[in-house]
C-alpha positions in Angstrom: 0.1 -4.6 -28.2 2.6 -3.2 -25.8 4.1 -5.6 -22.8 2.7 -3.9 -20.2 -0.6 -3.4 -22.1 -0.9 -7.2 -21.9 -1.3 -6.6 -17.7 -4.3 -5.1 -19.0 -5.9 -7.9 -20.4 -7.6 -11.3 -20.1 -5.5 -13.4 -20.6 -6.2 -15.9 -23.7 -7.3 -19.6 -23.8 -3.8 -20.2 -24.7 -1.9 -19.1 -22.2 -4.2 -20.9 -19.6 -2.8 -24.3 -20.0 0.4 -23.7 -18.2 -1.7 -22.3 -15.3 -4.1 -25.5 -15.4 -1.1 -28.2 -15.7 0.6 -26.6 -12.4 -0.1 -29.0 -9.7 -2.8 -27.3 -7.2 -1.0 -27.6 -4.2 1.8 -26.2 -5.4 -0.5 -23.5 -6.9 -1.8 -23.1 -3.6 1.7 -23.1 -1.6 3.1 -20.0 -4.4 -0.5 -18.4 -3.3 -0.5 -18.6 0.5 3.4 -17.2 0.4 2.3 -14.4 -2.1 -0.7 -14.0 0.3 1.1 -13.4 3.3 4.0 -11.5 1.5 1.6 -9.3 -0.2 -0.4 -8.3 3.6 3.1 -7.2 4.8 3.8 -5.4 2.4 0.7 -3.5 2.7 1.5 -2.9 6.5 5.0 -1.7 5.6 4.7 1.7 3.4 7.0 1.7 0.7 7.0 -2.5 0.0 4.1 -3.0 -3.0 1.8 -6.0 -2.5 2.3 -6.4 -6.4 6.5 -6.5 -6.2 5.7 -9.5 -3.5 3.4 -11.3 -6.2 6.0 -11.0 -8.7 8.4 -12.6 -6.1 6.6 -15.4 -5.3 5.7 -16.1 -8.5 1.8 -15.5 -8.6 1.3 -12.1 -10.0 0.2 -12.6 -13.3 -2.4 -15.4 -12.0 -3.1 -12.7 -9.3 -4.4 -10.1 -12.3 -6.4 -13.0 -14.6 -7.8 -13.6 -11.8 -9.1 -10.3 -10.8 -10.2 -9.6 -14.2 -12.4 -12.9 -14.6 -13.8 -12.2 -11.4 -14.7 -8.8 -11.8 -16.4 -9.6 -15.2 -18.3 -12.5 -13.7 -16.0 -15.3 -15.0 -15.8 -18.0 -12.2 -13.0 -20.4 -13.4 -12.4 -22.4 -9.9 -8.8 -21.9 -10.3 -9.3 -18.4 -10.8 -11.2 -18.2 -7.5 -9.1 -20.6 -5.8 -6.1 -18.6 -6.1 -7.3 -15.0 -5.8 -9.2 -16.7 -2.1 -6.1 -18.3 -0.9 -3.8 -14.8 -2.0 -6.6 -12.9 -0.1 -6.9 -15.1 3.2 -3.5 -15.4 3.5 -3.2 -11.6 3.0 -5.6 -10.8 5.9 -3.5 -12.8 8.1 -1.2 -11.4 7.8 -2.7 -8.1 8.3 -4.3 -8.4 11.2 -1.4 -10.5 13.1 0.8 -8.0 12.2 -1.1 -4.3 12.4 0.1 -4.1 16.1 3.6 -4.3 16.4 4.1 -2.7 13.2 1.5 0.5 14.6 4.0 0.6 17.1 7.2 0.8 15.6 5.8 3.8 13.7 4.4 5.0 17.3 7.8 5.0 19.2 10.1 4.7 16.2 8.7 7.3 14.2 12.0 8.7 12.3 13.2 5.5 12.1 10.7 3.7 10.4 10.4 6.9 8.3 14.0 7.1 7.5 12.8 3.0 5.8 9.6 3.8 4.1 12.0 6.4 2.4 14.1 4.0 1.3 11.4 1.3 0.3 9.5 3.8 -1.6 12.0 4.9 -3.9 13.4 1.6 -4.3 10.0 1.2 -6.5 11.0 3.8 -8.7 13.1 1.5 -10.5 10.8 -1.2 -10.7 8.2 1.0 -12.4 10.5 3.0 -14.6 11.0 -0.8 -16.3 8.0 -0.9 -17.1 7.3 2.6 -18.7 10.7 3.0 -20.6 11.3 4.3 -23.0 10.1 7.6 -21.8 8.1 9.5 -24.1 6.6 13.2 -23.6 3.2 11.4 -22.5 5.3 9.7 -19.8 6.8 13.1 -18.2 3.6 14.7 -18.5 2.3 11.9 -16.4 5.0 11.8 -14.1 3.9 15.6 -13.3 0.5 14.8 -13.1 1.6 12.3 -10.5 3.6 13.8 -8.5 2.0 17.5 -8.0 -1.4 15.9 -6.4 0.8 13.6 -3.9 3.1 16.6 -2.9 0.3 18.9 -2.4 -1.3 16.2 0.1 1.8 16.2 1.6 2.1 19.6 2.4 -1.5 20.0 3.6 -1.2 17.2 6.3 1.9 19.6 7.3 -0.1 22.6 8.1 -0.8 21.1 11.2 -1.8 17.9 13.6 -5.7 18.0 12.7 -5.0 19.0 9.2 -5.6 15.4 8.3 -7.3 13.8 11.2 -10.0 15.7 10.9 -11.0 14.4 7.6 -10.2 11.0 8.8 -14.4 10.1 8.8 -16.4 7.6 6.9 -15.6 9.0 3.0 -11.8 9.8 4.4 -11.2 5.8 5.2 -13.6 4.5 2.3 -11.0 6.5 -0.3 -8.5 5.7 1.7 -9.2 1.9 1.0 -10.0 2.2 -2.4 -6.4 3.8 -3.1 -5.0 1.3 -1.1 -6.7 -1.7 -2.9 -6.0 0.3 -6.4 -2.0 0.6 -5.1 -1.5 -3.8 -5.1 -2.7 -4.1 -8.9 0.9 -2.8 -10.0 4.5 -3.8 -8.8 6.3 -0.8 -7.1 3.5 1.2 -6.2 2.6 1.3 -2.6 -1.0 1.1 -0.7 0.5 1.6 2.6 2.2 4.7 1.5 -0.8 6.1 0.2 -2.8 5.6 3.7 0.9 7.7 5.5 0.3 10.1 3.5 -3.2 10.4 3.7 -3.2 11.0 7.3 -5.3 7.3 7.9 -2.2 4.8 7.9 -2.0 4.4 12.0 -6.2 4.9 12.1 -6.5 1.9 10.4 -3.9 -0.1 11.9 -4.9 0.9 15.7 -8.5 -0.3 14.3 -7.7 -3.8 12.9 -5.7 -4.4 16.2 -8.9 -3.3 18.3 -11.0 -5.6 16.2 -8.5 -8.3 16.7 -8.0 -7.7 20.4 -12.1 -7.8 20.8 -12.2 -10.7 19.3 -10.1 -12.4 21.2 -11.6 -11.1 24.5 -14.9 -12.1 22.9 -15.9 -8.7 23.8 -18.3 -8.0 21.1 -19.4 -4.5 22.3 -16.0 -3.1 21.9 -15.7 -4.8 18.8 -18.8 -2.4 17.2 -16.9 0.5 17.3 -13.6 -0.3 15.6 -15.5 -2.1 13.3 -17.9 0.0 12.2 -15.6 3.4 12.1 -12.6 2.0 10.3 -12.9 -1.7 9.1 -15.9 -1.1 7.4 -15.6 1.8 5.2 -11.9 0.7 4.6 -13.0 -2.8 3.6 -15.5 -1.4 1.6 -13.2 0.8 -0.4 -11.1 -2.0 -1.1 -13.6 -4.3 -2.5 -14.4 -1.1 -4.8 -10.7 -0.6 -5.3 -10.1 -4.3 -6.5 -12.9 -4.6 -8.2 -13.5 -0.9 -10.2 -10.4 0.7 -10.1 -8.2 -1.8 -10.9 -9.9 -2.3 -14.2 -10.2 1.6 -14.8 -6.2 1.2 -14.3 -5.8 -1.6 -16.6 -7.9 -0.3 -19.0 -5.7 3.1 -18.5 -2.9 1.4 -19.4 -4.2 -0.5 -22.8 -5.1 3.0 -24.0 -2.5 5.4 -22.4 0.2 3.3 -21.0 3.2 6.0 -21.3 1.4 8.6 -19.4 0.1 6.1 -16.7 3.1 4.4 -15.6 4.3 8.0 -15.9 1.7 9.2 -13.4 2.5 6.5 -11.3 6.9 7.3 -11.3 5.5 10.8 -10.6 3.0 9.4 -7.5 6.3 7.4 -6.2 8.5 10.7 -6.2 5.6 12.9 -4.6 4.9 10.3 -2.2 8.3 10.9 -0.4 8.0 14.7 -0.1 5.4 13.6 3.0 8.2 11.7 4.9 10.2 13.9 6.5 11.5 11.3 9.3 12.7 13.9 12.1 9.4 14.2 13.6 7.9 13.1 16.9 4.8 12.7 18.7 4.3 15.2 21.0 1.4 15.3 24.3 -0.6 18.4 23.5 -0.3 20.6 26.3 -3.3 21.3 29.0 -5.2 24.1 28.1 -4.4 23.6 24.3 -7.3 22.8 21.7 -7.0 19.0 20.6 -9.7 18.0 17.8 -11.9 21.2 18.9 -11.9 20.0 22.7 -10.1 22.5 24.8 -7.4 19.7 26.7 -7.7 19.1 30.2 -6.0 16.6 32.6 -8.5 14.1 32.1 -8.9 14.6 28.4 -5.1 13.8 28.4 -4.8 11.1 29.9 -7.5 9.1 27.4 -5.7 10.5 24.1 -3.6 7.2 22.9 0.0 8.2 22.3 -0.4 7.0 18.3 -2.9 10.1 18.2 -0.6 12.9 19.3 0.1 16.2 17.2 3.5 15.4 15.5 6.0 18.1 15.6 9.6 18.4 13.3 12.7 18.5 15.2 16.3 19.0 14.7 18.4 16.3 14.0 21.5 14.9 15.4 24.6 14.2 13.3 24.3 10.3 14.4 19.9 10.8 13.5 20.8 12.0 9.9 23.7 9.3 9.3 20.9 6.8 10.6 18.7 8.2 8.5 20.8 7.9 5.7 21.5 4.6 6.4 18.1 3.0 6.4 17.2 4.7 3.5 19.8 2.7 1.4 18.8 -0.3 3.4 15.0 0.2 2.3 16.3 1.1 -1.6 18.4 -2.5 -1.5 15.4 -4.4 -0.1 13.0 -3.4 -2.4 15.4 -3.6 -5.4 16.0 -7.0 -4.2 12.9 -8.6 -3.8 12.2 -6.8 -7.0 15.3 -8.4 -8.6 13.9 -12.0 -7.0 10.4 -11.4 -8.5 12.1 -10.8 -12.2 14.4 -13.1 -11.9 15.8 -14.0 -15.6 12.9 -12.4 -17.4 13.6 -8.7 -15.9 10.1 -7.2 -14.7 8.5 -6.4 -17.4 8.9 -9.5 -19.1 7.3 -11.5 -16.1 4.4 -8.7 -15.9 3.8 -9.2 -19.2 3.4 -13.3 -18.3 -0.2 -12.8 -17.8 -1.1 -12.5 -21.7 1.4 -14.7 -23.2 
């Protein structure tokens, strides 16, 4: 069996002694940093929740975990470290879904021009894993990448192109691809959601939930609640829990062509981030969501839910641009390079089934 087919499996009664003989608070420290590295990272499109488990360590204990869980195995470690990696992780998310809803808000081609740069910093990381290259692999890396460019180019055809399909099934998906994204290092969840239209939906809805609650104002908590955390948190339980074993068991039967599928969904993913966009008021009289826009109307619509609109760059925009890009590639390649460390990525990924 392949390296990166061992992710795929459980991992043997031999290779759980080194796990068990690892002193549980440290266990528990390398899971509550690998928690709260892994919820930023999902917050931050381009950083992958799994790259931040390799880097603190946890990642392989991260996937036994997930696998004995899901197949009704409850080892007390197991379920020690995959609560601590997930509490942590939540934290993190919900401390942080403001400011970084914002950024994205006012910052737009800035934080763009990073996610660029974090993205394809991935490639790398992923391309370790699935070389050599075979024909299954660049068949895979097509099938990959026309689906995610395609999205990308229908959530350009316009401002409701996406945010009209942001309902119940749009968010539930939404959290299941997000959730499926964390199972391997270099692919990222919060990408996915930018692309998909959802990414500020969801953040604007965990910071209403958090902001409820700490108002203790339960009736505005209902409707955040119910329209966004809900069906997102349901797709993730389904995407840790179903689709991470479908991907697993993907890569035990066809592991060229997935990891090539998932180079391919890196590349695609980009083709959505053009950063030289802006959100722009819609104009009164203007149709906004199938409501003809009035001065009223206007003044309820948040600014995170205006129309976007491309613009023309200045010379200092595009060297910025440019600039944060290759900032974003050396971050992700570093904490990439951290999570490796002497072993190279595969070799550590592989860690779960030695």
């Amino acid at each position: 069996m392949s390296e990166v087919k061992a992710v795929g499996t459980e991992a043997p009664k031999a290779a759980e002694a080194p796990v068990d003989d690892e002193p549980l608070g440290l266990l528990g420290m390398r899971a509550a940093v690998g928690g709260v590295l892994m919820g930023l990272a999902n917050l931050v499109p381009g950083i992958s929740g799994g790259t931040m488990l390799l880097a603190s360590g946890v990642y392989p204990r991260f996937i036994s975990a997930i696998a004995e869980v899901s197949t009704l195995k409850f080892r007390k470690r197991s379920i020690f470290v995959l609560g601590v990696i997930v509490l942590m992780a939540l934290m993190a998310i919900v401390i942080f879904a403001g400011p970084v809803k914002d950024l994205v808000v006012n910052y737009r081609w800035v934080m763009y021009s990073l996610f660029i740069g974090l993205t394809l910093g991935g490639v790398p990381v992923v391309w370790k894993l699935a070389k050599p290259a075979t024909s299954a692999t660049w068949i895979g890396a097509v099938l990959g990448f026309v689906p995610m460019a395609a999205l990308a180019w229908f959530q350009a055809q316009g401002p409701d192109a996406t945010e009209a399909t942001a309902g119940f099934l749009m968010l539930f998906f939404a959290g299941v691809a997000g959730a499926s994204a964390m199972i391997l290092p270099g692919v990222s969840g919060g990408y996915l959601l930018l692309v998909m239209g959802v990414y500020v939906t969801i953040l604007s809805g965990v910071d209403q939930v958090k902001e409820a609650l700490k108002a203790k104002d339960f009736d505005a908590l209902m409707t955040p609640f119910m329209d966004v955390v809900l069906p997102v948190g349901l797709g993730v339980v389904v995407g840790v829990l179903v689709v991470s074993n479908v991907l697993k068991k993907m890569l035990e039967t066809w592991e060229k062509g997935t990891l090539g599928a998932l180079l391919g969904l890196l590349v695609g993913a980009v083709v959505g981030l053009w950063p030289f966009q802006v959100g722009v008021a819609p104009e009164i009289g203007s149709t906004f969501k199938g409501q003809v826009v009035t001065a009223e109307l206007l003044a309820e619509i948040e600014p995170e839910k205006y129309p976007t609109e491309f613009f023309t760059p200045s010379a200092v925009q595009i060297g910025g641009a440019l600039g944060l890009i290759v900032v974003g590639f050396a971050l992700t390649a570093l904490v990439a390079r951290l999570g490796a460390g002497k072993d190279e990525v595969k070799e550590q990924a592989a860690a779960a089934a030695e």
